[in-house]
C-alpha positions as CSV (number, residue, x, y, z in Angstrom):
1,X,123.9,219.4,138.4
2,X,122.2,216.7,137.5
3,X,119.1,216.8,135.1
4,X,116.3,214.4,135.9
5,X,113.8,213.3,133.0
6,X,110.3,212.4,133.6
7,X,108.9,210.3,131.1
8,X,105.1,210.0,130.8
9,X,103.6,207.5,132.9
10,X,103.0,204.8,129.4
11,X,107.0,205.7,128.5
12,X,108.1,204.1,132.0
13,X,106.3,201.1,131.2
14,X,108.0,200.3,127.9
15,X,110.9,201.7,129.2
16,X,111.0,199.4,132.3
17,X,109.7,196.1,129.7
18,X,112.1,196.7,127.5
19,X,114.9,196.5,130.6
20,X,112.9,193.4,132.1
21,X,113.8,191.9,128.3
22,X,117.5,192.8,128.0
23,X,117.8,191.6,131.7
24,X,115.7,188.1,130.3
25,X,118.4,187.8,127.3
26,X,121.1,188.1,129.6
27,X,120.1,185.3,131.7
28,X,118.7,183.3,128.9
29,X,122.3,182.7,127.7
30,X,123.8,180.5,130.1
31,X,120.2,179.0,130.4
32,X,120.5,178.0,126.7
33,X,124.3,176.6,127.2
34,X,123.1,174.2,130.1
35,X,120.1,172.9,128.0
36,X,122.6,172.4,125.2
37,X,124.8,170.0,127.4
38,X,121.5,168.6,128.8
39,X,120.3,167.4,125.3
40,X,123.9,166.1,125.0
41,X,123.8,164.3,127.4
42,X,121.0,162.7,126.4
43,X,121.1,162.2,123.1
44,X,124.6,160.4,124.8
45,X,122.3,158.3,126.7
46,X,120.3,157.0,123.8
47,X,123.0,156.4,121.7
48,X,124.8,154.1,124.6
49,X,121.2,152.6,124.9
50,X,121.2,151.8,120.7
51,X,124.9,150.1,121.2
52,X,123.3,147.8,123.9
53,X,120.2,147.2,122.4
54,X,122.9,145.6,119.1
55,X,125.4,143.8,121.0
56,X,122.0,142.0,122.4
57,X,121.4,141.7,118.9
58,X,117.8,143.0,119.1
59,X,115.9,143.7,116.1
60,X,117.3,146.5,113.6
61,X,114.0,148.5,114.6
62,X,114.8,149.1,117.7
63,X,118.5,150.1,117.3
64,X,117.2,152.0,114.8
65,X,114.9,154.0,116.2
66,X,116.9,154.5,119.6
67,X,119.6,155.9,116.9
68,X,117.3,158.7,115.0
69,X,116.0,159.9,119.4
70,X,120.1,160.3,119.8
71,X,120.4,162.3,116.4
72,X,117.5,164.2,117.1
73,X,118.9,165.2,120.8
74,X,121.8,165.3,119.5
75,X,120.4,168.2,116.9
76,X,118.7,170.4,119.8
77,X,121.8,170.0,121.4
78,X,123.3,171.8,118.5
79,X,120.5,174.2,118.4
80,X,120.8,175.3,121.6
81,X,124.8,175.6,121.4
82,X,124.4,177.9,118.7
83,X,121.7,180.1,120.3
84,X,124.1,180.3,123.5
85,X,126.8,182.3,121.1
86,X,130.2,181.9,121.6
87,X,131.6,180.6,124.7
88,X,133.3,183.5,125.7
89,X,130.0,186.1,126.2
């Protein structure tokens, strides 16, 4: 026999946002993995732009600051890799 609970109408609405949020969590991880490889891949981009921009022999300014976008893509890349947890999940 199987026992039914009925939760007070206000209980069924936490109960059902706090299953919308583990369902959000869930699906937030391989979200976060595929931003990770997207700020890879352009922190990538930038730093293949910076290695141009010095074999043109542009001014240090500009390889500079190309260099410090890549590191800083290169970071949220990181971030996001971290937030994702381990690869396995």
């Amino acid at each position: 026999m199987q026992v039914r609970l009925r939760l007070p109408r206000h209980f069924e609405s936490v109960v059902s946002l706090a299953r919308d949020r583990i369902l959000e969590r869930r699906d937030a991880i391989p979200r976060a993995r595929w931003f990770a490889w997207w700020y890879l891949s352009i922190g990538l981009g930038f730093l293949l732009l910076a290695v141009r921009t010095a074999i043109a022999a542009a001014p240090f300014w500009q390889v500079g600051l190309r260099l410090v976008i890549a590191v800083g893509f290169f970071l949220l890349a990181y971030a996001q890799f971290r937030s994702a947890g381990p690869q396995g999940r």
